[in-house]
VEXKOLZA-432049 format. One record per residue (C-alpha): y, z, x; residue in three letters. Coordinates in pm, 1 decimal, always signed. Layout:
VEXKOLZA-432049
+----------+----------+----------+--------+
|    north |       up |     east | residu |
+----------+----------+----------+--------+
|        Y |        Z |        X |    ala |
...
+----------+----------+----------+--------+
END
This chain:
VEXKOLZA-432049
+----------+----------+----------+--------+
|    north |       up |     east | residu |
+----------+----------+----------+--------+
|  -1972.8 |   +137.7 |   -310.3 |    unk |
|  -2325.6 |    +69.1 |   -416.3 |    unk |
|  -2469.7 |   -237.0 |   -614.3 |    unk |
|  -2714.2 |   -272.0 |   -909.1 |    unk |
|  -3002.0 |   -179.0 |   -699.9 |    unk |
|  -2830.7 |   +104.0 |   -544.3 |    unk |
|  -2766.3 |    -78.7 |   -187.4 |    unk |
|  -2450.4 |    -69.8 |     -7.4 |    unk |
|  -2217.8 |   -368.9 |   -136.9 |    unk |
|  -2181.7 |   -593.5 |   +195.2 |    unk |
|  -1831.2 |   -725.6 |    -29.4 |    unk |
|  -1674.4 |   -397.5 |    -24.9 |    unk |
|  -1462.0 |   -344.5 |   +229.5 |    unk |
|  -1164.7 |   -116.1 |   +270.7 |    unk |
|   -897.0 |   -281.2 |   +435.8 |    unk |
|   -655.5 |    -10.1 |   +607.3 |    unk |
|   -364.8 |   -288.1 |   +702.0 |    unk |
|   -435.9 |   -417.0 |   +364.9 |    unk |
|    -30.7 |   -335.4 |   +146.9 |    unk |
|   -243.0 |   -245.7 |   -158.2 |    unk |
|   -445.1 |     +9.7 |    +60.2 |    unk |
|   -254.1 |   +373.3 |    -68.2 |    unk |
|   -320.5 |   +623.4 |   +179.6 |    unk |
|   -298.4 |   +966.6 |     -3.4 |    unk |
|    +68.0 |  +1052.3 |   +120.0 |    unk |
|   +151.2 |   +766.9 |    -43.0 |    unk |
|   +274.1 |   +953.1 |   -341.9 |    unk |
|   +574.8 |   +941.1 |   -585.6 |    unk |
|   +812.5 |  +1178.7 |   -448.9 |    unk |
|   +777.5 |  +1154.5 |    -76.6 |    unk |
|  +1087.4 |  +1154.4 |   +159.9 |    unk |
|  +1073.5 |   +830.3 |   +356.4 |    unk |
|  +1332.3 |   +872.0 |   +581.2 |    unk |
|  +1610.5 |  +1183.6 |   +673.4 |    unk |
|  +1926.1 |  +1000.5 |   +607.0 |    unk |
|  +2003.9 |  +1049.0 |   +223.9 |    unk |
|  +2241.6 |   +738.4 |   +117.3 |    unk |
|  +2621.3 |   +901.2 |    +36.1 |    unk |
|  +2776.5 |   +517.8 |    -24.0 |    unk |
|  +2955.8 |   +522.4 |   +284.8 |    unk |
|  +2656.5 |   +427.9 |   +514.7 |    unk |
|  +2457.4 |   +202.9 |   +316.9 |    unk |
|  +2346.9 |     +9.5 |   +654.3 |    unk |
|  +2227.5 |   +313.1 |   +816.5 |    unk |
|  +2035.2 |   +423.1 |   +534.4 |    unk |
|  +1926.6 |    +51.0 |   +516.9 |    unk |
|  +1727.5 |    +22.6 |   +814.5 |    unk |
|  +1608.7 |   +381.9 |   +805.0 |    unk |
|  +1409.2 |   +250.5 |   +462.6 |    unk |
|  +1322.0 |    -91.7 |   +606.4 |    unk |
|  +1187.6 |    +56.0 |   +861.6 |    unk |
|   +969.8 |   +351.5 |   +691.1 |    unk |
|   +813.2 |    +46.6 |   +460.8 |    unk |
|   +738.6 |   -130.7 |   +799.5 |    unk |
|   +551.3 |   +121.8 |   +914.1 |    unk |
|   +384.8 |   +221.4 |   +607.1 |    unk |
|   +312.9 |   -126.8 |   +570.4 |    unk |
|   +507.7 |   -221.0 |   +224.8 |    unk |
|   +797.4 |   -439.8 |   +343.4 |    unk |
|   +633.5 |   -673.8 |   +128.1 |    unk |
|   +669.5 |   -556.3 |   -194.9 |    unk |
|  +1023.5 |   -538.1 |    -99.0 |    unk |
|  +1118.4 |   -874.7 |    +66.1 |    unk |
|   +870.0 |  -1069.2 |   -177.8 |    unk |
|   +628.7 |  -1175.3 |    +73.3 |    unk |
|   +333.7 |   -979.2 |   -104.8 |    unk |
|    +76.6 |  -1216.7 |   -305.7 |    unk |
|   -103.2 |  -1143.4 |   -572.5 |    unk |
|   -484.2 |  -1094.9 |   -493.3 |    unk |
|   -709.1 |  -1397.7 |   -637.1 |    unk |
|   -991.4 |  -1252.7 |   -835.5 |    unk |
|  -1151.2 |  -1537.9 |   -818.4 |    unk |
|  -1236.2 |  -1564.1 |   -435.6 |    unk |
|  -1452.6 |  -1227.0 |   -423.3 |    unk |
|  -1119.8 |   -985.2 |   -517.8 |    unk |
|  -1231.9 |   -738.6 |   -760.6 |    unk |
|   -998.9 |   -473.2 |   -879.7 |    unk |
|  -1186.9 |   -197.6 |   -760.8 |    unk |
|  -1007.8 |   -293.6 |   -424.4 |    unk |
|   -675.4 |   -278.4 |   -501.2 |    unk |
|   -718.3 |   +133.2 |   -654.6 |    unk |
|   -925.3 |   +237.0 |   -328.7 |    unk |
|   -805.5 |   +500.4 |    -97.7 |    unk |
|   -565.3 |   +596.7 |   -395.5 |    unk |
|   -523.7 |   +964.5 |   -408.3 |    unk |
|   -664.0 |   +960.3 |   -722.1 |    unk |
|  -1000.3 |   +815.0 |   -622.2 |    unk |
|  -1062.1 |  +1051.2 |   -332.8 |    unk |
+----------+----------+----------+--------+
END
């Protein structure tokens, strides 16, 4: 990203580990994980989930441990949308 004078922003940064970073599978729709939940095997299916947010790096919009950005300590919006799909 560029500023005003049409240098590169040294404050923009695209944080891969980042939970708000959306890689472009990340999309409505996907299969996360093979074992489809029947009620009988709710445990199974469980960790199968748990662990296909782990590795996507999400658990934390699950388990609550996700904060909210502060906007006031250099955050900008603008970092939360990129690597979105639709920004690509």
């Amino acid at each position: 990203m560029r500023n005003k004078t049409g240098d590169k922003d040294p404050e923009f940064v695209i944080d891969l580990r980042s939970p708000y970073y959306l890689d472009p599978s990340d999309v409505p729709g996907t299969i996360m994980t093979t074992i489809h939940f029947d009620g009988k095997n709710f445990h199974m299916w469980e960790n199968a989930v748990i662990m296909a947010l782990r590795v996507k790096n999400k658990i934390s919009f699950i388990d609550g441990t996700i904060t909210k950005p502060d906007m006031k300590k250099g955050g900008n919006s603008a970092q939360l949308s990129v690597g979105s799909s639709s920004t690509r």
